[in-house]
FIKOL-613123 format. One line per field, with one value per residue: x, y, z of N, C-alpha, C, CB in turn. Coordinates in Angstrom, 3 decimals, padded with zeros to 6 digits. Glycine has a CB too. Example, Ala and Ser with C-alpha at 12.3 -4.5 7.8 and 13.67 -1.06 7.14 Angstrom:
residues 2
n_c1	(013.190|012.850) .
n_c2	(-005.690|-002.250) .
n_c3	(007.800|007.080) .
ca_c1	(012.300|013.670) .
ca_c2	(-004.500|-001.060) .
ca_c3	(007.800|007.140) .
c_c1	(013.200|012.900) .
c_c2	(-003.300|000.030) .
c_c3	(007.800|007.870) .
cb_c1	(011.308|014.084) .
cb_c2	(-004.473|-000.598) .
cb_c3	(009.046|005.725) .
end
This chain:
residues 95
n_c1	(031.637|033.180|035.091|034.681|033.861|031.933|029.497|027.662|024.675|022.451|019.316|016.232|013.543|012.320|013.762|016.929|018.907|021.261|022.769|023.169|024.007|024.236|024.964|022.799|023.108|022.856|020.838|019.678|016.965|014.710|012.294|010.453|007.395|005.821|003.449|002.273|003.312|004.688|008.310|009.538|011.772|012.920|014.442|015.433|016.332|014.920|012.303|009.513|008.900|008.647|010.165|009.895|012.680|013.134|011.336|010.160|008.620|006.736|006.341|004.950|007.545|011.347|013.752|015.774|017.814|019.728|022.117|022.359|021.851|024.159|024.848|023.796|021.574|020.924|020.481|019.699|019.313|019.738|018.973|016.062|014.663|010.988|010.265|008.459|007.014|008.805|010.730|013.975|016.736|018.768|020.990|023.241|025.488|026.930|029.381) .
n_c2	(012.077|012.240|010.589|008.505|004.527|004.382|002.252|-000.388|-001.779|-004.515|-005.429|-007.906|-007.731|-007.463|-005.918|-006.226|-003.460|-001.843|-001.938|-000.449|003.318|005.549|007.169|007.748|007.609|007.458|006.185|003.310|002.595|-000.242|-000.844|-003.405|-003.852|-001.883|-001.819|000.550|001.641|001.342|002.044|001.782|002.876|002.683|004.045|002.079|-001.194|-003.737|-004.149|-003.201|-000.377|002.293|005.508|006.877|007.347|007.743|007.555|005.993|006.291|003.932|003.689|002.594|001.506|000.837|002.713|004.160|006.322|008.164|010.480|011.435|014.487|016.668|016.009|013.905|011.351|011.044|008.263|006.727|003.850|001.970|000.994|-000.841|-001.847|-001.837|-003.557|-003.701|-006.375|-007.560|-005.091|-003.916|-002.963|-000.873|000.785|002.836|003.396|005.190|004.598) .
n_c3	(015.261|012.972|010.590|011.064|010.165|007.359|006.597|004.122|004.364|003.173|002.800|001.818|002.983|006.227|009.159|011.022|010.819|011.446|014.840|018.206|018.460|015.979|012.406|010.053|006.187|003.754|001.236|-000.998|-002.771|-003.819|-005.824|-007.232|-007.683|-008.446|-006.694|-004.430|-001.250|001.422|002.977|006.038|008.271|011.890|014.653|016.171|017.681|017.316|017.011|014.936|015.676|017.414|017.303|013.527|011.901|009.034|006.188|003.545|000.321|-001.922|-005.260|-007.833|-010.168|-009.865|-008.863|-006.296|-004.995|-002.699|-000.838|002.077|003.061|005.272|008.152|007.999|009.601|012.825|014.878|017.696|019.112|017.208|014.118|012.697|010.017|008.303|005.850|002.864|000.731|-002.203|-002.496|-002.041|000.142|000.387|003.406|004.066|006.714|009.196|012.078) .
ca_c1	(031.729|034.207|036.491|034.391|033.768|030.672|029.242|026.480|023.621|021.273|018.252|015.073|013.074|011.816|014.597|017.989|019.978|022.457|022.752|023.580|024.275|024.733|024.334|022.413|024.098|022.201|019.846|019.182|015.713|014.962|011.086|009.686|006.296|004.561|002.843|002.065|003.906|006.082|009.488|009.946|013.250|012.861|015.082|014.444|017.033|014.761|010.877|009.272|007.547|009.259|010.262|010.185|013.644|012.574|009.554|010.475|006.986|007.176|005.405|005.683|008.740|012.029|015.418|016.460|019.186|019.834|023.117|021.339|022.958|024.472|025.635|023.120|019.888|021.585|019.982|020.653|019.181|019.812|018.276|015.045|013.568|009.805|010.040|007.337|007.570|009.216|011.614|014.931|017.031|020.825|021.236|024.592|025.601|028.372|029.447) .
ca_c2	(010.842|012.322|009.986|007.023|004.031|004.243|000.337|-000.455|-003.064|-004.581|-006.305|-007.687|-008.101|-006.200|-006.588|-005.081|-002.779|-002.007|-001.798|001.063|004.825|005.887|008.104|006.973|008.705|007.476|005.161|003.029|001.690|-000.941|-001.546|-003.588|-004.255|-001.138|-000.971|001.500|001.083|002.046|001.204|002.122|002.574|003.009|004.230|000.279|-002.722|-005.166|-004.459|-001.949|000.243|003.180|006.687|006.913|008.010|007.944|007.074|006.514|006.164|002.977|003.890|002.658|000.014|001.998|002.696|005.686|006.434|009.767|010.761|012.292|015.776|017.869|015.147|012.471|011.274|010.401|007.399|006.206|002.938|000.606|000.916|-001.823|-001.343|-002.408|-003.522|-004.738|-007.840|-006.675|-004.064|-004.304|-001.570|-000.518|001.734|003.667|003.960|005.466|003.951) .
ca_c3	(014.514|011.765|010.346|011.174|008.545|006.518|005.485|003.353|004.792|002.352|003.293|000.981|004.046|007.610|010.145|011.802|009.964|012.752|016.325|018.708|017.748|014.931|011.616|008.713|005.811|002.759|000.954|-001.797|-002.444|-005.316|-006.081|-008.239|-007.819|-008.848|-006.070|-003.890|-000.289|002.413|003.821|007.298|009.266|013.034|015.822|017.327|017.148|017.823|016.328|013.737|016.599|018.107|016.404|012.365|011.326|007.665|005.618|001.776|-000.169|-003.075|-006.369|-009.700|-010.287|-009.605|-008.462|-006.053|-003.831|-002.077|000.274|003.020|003.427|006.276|009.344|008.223|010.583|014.224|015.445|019.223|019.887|016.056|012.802|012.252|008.807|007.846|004.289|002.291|-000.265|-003.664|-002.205|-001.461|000.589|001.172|004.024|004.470|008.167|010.133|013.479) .
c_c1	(032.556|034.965|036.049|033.867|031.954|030.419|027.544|025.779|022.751|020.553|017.013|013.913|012.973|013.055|015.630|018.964|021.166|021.786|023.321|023.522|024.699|024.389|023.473|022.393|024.071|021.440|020.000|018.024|015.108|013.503|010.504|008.546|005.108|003.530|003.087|002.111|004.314|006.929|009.698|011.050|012.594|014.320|014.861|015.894|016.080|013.183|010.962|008.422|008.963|009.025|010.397|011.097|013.657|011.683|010.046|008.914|008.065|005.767|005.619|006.794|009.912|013.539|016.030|016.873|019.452|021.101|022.290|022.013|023.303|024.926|024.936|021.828|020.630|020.480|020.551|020.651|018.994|018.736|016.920|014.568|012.026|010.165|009.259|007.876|007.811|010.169|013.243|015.420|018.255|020.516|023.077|024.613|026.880|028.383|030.642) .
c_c2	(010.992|011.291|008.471|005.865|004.051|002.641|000.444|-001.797|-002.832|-005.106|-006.131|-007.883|-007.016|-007.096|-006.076|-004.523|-002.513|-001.536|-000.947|002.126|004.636|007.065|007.330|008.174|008.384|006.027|004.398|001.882|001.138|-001.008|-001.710|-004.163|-003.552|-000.996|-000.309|001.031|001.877|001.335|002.214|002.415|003.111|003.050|002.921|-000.820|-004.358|-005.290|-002.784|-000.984|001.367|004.206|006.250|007.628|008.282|006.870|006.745|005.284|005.434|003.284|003.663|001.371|001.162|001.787|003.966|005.578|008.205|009.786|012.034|013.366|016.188|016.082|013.772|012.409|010.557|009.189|006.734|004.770|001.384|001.224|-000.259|-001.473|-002.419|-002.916|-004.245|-005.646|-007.059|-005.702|-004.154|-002.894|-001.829|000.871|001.632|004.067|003.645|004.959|004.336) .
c_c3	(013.251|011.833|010.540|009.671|008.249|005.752|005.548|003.958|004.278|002.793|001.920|001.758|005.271|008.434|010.363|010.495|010.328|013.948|017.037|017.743|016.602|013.503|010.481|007.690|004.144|002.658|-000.585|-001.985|-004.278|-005.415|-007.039|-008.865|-008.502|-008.001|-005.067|-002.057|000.350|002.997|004.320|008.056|011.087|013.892|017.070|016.938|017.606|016.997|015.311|014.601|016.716|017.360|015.034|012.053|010.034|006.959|003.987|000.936|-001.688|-003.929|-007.459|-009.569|-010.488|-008.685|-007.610|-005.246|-003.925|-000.381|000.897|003.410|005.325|007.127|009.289|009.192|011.861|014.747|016.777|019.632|018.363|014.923|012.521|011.113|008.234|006.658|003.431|000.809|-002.107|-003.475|-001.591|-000.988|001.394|001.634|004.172|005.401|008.677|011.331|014.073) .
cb_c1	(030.362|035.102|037.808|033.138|034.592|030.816|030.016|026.812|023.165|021.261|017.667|015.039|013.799|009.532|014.892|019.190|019.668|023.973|023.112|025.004|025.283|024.763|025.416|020.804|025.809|023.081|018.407|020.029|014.258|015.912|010.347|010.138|006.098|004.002|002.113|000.758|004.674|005.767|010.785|009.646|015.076|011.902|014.541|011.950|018.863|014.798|009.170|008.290|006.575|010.533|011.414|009.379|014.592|013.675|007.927|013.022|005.570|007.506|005.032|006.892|008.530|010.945|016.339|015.892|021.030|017.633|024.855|020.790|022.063|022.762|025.477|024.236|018.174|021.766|019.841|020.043|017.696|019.121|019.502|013.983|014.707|008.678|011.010|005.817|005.730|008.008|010.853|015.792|015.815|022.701|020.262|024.991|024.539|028.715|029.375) .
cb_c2	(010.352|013.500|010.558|007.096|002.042|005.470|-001.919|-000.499|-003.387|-004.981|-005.689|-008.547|-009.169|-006.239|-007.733|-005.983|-001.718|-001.012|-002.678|001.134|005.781|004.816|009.073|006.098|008.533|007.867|005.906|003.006|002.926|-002.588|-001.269|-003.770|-004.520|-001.653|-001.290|002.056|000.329|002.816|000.420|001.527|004.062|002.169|005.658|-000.902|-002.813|-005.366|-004.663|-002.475|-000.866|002.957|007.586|007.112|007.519|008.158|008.836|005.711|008.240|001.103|004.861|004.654|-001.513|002.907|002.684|006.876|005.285|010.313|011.132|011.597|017.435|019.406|015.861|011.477|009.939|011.794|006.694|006.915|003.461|-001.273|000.582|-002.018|-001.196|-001.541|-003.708|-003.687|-009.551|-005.843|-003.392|-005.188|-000.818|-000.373|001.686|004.650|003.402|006.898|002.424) .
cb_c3	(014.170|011.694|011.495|012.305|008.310|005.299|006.731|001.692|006.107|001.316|005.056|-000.194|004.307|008.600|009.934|013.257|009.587|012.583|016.839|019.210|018.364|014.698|011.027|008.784|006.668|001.689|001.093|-002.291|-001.351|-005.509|-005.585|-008.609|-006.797|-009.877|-005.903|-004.605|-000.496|003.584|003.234|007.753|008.500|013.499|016.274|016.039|018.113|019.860|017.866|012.104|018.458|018.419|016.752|011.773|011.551|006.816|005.696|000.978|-000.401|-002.562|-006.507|-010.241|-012.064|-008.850|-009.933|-005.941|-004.517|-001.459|-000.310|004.319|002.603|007.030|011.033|008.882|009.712|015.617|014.566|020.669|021.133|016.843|011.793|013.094|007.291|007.758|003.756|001.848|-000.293|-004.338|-001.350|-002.282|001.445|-000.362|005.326|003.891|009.158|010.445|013.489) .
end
């Protein structure tokens, strides 16, 4: 997948991130409720069920983003992310 384009999809909400293969190749996660949560991503284009490709734990009111090292998290079958109310979230994915 060298050489392919990297685009940013935001969502404040549970629902598709992208579709088919692909890498996911960083994050940024906004929360500002203070409380205590989780946003989900699944290996799913269609519901929040399947494999957990990453978990990122919401605590406090906050701002963090992390380029996911080495080749990224391969995903085969779309991105879906859970996200609970107060959180917003830009994934970075190659295609």
């Amino acid at each position: 997948m060298a050489g392919n384009e990297v685009k940013a999809v935001h969502r404040h909400d549970s629902g598709l991130f992208a579709s088919g293969r692909g890498r996911l190749k960083g994050f940024i996660i906004n929360h500002d409720t203070g409380a205590t949560d989780q946003a989900l991503i699944y290996d799913n284009d269609s519901a929040a069920s399947g494999t957990i490709i990453l978990e990122l734990d919401e605590s406090g009111k906050g701002i963090f983003g992390m380029e996911i090292p080495g080749d990224g998290i391969l995903f085969e079958n779309g991105l879906f992310g859970a996200i609970p109310v107060g959180v917003t979230l830009t994934l970075f994915v190659q295609r």
